[in-house]
Structure formats: structure tokens, C-alpha cells
C-alpha positions in Angstrom: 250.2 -18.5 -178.7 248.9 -15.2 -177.5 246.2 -15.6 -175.2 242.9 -14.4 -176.5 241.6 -11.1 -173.9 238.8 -11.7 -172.0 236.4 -8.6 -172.8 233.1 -9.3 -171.3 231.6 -6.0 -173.2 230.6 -6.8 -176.6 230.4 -4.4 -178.9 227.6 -3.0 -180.7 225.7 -0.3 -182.5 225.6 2.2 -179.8 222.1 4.1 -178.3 222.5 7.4 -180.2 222.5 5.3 -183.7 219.7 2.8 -182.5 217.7 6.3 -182.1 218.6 7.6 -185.0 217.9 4.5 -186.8 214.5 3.7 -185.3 213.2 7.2 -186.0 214.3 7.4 -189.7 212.0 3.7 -189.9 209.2 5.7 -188.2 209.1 8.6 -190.5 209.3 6.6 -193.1 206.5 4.1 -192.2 204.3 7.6 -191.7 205.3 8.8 -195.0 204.1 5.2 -196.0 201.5 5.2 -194.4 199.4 8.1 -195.4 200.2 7.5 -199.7 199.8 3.8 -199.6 196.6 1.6 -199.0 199.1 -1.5 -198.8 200.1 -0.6 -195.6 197.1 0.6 -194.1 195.7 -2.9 -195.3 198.6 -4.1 -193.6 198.3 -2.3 -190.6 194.3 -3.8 -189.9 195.3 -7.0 -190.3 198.0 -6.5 -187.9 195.4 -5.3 -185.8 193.0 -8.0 -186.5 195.6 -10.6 -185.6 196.6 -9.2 -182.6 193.1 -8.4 -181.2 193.3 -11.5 -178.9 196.4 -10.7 -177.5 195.0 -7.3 -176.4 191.7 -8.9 -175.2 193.5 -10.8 -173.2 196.0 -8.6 -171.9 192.7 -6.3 -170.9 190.7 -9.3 -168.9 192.9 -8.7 -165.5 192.3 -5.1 -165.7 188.1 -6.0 -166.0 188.8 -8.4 -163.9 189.7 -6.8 -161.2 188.0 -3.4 -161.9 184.5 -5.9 -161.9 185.1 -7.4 -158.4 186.1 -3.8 -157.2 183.1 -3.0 -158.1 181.0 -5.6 -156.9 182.8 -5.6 -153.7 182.0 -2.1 -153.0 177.7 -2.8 -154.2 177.9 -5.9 -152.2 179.8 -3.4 -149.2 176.9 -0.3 -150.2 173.8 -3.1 -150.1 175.1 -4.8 -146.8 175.3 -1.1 -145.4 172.1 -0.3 -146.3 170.7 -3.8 -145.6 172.1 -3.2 -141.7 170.2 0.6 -141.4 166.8 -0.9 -142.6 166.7 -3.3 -139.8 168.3 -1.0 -137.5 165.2 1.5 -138.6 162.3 -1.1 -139.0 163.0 -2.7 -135.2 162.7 1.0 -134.0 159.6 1.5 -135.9 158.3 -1.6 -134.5 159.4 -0.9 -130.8 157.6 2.6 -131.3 154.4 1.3 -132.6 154.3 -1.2 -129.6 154.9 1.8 -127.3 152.4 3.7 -129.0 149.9 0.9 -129.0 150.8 -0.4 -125.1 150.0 3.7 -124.4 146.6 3.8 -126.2 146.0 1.0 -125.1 146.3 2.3 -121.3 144.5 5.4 -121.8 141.3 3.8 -123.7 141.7 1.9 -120.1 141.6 4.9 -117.6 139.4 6.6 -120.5 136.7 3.3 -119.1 137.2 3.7 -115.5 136.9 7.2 -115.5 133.0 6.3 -117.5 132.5 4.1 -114.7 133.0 7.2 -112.6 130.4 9.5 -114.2 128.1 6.4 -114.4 127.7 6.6 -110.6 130.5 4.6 -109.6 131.8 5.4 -105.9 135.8 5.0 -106.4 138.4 5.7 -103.1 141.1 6.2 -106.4 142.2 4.8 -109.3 145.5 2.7 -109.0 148.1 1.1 -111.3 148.9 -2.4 -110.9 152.7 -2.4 -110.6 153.8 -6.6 -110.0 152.0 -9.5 -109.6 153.5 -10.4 -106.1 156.2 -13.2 -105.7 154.9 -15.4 -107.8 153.7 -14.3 -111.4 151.2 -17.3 -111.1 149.3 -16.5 -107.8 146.5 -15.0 -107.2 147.6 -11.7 -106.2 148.5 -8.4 -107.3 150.3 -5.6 -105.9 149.0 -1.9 -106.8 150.5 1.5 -106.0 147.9 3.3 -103.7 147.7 2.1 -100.5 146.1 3.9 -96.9 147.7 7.3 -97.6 145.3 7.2 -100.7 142.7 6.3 -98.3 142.2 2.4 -98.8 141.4 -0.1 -96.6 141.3 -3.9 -96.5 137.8 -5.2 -98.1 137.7 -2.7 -100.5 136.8 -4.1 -103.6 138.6 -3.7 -106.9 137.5 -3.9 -110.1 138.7 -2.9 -113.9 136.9 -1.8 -116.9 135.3 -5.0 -117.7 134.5 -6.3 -114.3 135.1 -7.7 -110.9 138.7 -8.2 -109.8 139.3 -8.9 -106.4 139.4 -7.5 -102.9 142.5 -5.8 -100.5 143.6 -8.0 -98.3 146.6 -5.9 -96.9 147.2 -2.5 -96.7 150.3 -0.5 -96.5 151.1 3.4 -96.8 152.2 3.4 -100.4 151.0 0.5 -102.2 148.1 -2.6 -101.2 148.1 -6.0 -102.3 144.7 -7.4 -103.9 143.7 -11.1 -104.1 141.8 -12.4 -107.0 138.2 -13.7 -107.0 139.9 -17.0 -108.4 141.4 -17.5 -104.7 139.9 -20.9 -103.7 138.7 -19.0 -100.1 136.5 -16.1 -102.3 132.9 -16.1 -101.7 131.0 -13.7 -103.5 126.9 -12.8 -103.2 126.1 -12.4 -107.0 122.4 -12.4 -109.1 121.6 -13.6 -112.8 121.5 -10.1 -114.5 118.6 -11.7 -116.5 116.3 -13.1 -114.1 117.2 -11.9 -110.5 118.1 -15.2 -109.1 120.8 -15.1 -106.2 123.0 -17.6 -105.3 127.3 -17.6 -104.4 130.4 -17.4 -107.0 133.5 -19.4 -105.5 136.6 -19.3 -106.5 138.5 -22.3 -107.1 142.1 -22.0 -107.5 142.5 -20.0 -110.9 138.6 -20.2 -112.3 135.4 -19.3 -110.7 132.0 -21.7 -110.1 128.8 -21.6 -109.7 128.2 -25.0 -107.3 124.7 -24.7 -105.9 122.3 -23.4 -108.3 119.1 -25.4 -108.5 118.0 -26.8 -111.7 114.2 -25.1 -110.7 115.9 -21.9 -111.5 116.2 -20.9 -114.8 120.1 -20.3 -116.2 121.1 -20.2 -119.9 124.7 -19.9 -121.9 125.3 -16.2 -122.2 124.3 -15.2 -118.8 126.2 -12.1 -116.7 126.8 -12.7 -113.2 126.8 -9.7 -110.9 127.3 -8.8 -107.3 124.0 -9.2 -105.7 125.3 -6.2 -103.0 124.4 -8.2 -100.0 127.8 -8.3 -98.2 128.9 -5.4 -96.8 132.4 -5.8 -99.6 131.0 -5.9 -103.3 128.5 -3.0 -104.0 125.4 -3.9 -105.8 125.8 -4.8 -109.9 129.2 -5.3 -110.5 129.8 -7.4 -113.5 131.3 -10.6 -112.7 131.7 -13.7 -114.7 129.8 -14.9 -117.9 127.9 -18.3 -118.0 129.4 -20.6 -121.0 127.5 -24.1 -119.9 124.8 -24.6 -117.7 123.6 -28.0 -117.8 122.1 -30.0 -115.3 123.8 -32.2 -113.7 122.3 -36.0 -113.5 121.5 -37.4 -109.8 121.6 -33.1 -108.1 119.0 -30.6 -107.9 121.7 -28.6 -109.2 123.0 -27.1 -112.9 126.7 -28.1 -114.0 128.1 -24.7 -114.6 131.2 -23.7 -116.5 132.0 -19.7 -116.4 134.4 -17.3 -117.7 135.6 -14.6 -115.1 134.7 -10.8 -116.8 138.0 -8.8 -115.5 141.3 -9.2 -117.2 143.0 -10.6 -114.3 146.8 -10.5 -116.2 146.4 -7.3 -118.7 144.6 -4.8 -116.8 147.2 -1.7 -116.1 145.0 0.4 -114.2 142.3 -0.4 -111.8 139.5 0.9 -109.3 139.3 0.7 -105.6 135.5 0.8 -104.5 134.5 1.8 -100.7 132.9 -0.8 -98.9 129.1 0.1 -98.0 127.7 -0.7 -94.9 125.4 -4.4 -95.2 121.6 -3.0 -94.7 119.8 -3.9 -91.7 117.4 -6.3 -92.0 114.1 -4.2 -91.6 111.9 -5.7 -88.7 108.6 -6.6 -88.9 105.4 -4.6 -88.3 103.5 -5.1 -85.4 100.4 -7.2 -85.6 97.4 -4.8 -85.2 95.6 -5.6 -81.5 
């Protein structure tokens, strides 16, 4: 028996016929198409029926061209989201500059009132730290005895008394608070005259001896009385919030509110001290 060859190429209608075949079919569907409904018929239900198909084959183009898309929105919005807050922190930090500077000038604008109000300054100073500790009674401001200061002088800021200098150095001077628990301060009832002695008392300020025969009401500005040789005379000083008197004293139970911004002041004035007036002796008796 002959053995059978083993061809692995089969044969077959070869590519120049297939293309020869396959473009008679397509002139002929044309031809067929344009003179007969039939196929045109046939042609949109062959549409109709593979419309799914195609609608499907199209969703991973959509797909993909939607989340390109909303990755690049999402990508634009995030972008944009980032420069507003970038450019709404600087409009913020601006209009606290702005405000912390108008602020400070309606402040020297005061003091310098004070001035043409007949109010003797050595110079006006900026308060720079408050010391070692932010809690003390004492600030540190930058004129010192170059600028002609000395320790005594008192300070004050537009609202009222602050405190006295109680050291001295060329460039800058440290002040202590009227709240320091050794202050003593000569002051009068704006409203009726009545003297008596402000103490301070470790952060506050009080009133301890003022007799109950002496008439003191909520509402009431204490001043410097300007009988030390330190404070000059009418100095706003603290405000009376309760005066009541106190059961088993001769005295009023007082409760006031210092005047001067102790902590937000920027800028301040040093006063000169004046000279305590001589007591003025008495005439002699006519012989």
C-alpha cells in the first residue's frame, strides 16, 4: 500500500479569485440595491437587528470617553477649588493687616488729640513685648532715656491710665501696670470731687477705703487727683461697676473696671512727672 503524503497545505480557492468573487457580489448587491425595495427592506431590518450589537460595541468607547471626561472636570474643579482658598486666605490675611494697621493709626490719631488737648508727653512709644512673662504686670516699650524718660513717668494710652516706668535703659523702658499689688494712686470721683486711693491688687484695681458718707454710684470715672508728684492731675482711670456698702464698715464695697487696654494698646504716652505743690503756709494772725 502506498503511503498517503502528508501535505499540511490544503488547497483552496486562491486570494485573487476570493477578490474577484467578493467584488462581483458587491456590485451586484449595489445594482440590487438601488432598483429593488426588497433589499433595502432587507437591509433596515438587518440594521434593526443588529442595533444592539452596535450599542454595545459603542458602550466601552462612552465609557471610557465619559470618565475621561469627568476625570479631567473633577481634575479642572479640584484646580480651581485649591486657587480660591489659596486666594481667599490671602484676602483674609490682608484685611487683618489692613484692619490691625487702622487699627494702630486711629490709635496714635488719639494720642496725638491728647496732645493738642494740653497733654504734656516726653514721647510717644510703641509697646514691643510684654516682658518674660506674657501674664505679668509689665510691659516693655521702645523709648527709653535717650528719648528723655525717666523712672516715675507715667504712662498712659488713649483710653486711660496705664502704669508707671520703673526702669530705664538707653533704648527701650519697662513700665508696670496699675494692677501691680504695690500701686498706689491719688485719684477723685470725676462727678463729685471726692478723693481717696486706687490700689492695685494683683491683675484688677480697688477702691478699699471709701466711706459710705460719701456719695459713689455705678457709672462713675475715676481720675488722678494730681497730688503725687507721678500722675498729673485728671487722668482717666478706672470706671465704678458696684458700689455698695458693705455691712458692719463705714465703707462702700467697690467693684471697678481699669479704663486703659492693658493687653491691646500698640502705642502709648510717656507723661513728665510735675513737681508735688508745696503746701502753702498759713497767714499770719493780725497783732
Amino acid at each position: 500500500m502506498a503511503e498517503q503524503s502528508l501535505n499540511f497545505a490544503r488547497k483552496g480557492i486562491k486570494p485573487v479569485s476570493k477578490l474577484i468573487i467578493l467584488s462581483i457580489i458587491s456590485i451586484v448587491l449595489m445594482m440590487l440595491d438601488n432598483r429593488y425595495a426588497a433589499v433595502q427592506a432587507a437591509k433596515g431590518y438587518a440594521a434593526t437587528a443588529l442595533y444592539p450589537l452596535q450599542w454595545l460595541a459603542n458602550q466601552p468607547v462612552r465609557l471610557y470617553e465619559y470618565m475621561s471626561g469627568f476625570m479631567q472636570s473633577q481634575t479642572a474643579l479640584l484646580a480651581s477649588n485649591r486657587q480660591l482658598l489659596e486666594e481667599n486666605g490671602r484676602l483674609k490675611m490682608l484685611a487683618q493687616q489692613t484692619q490691625q494697621q487702622k487699627r494702630e493709626l486711629q490709635e496714635l490719631q488719639a494720642l496725638g488729640g491728647l496732645q493738642q488737648h494740653g497733654v504734656q508727653a516726653v514721647a510717644t512709644a510703641e509697646v514691643i513685648s510684654n516682658g518674660k512673662d506674657p501674664l505679668s504686670d509689665k510691659l516693655i516699650i521702645n523709648k527709653g532715656s535717650r528719648s528723655g524718660l525717666q523712672n516715675g513717668d507715667a504712662v498712659i494710652d488713649q483710653y486711660g491710665l496705664i502704669g508707671q516706668i520703673t526702669q530705664v535703659q538707653p533704648l527701650s523702658a519697662e513700665l508696670t501696670l496699675i494692677t501691680n499689688s504695690q500701686t498706689v494712686i491719688p485719684v477723685v470721683v470725676a462727678r463729685t470731687g471726692v478723693r481717696s486711693l486706687l490700689y492695685g491688687s494683683g491683675g484688677a484695681v480697688n477702691l478699699r477705703y471709701f466711706p459710705t458718707d460719701a456719695d459713689l454710684q455705678p457709672g462713675d470715672i475715676l481720675q488722678t487727683s494730681g497730688l503725687d508728684s507721678v500722675y498729673p492731675q485728671g487722668i482717666p482711670v478706672a470706671r465704678v461697676d458696684q458700689a455698695a456698702r458693705a455691712a458692719g464698715t463705714p465703707y462702700y464695697r467697690v467693684t471697678l473696671s481699669p479704663l486703659a487696654a492693658f493687653r491691646s494698646s500698640k502705642y502709648v504716652l510717656t507723661l513728665p512727672q510735675t513737681a508735688a505743690q508745696p503746701a502753702t503756709p498759713p497767714a499770719p494772725a493780725a497783732p
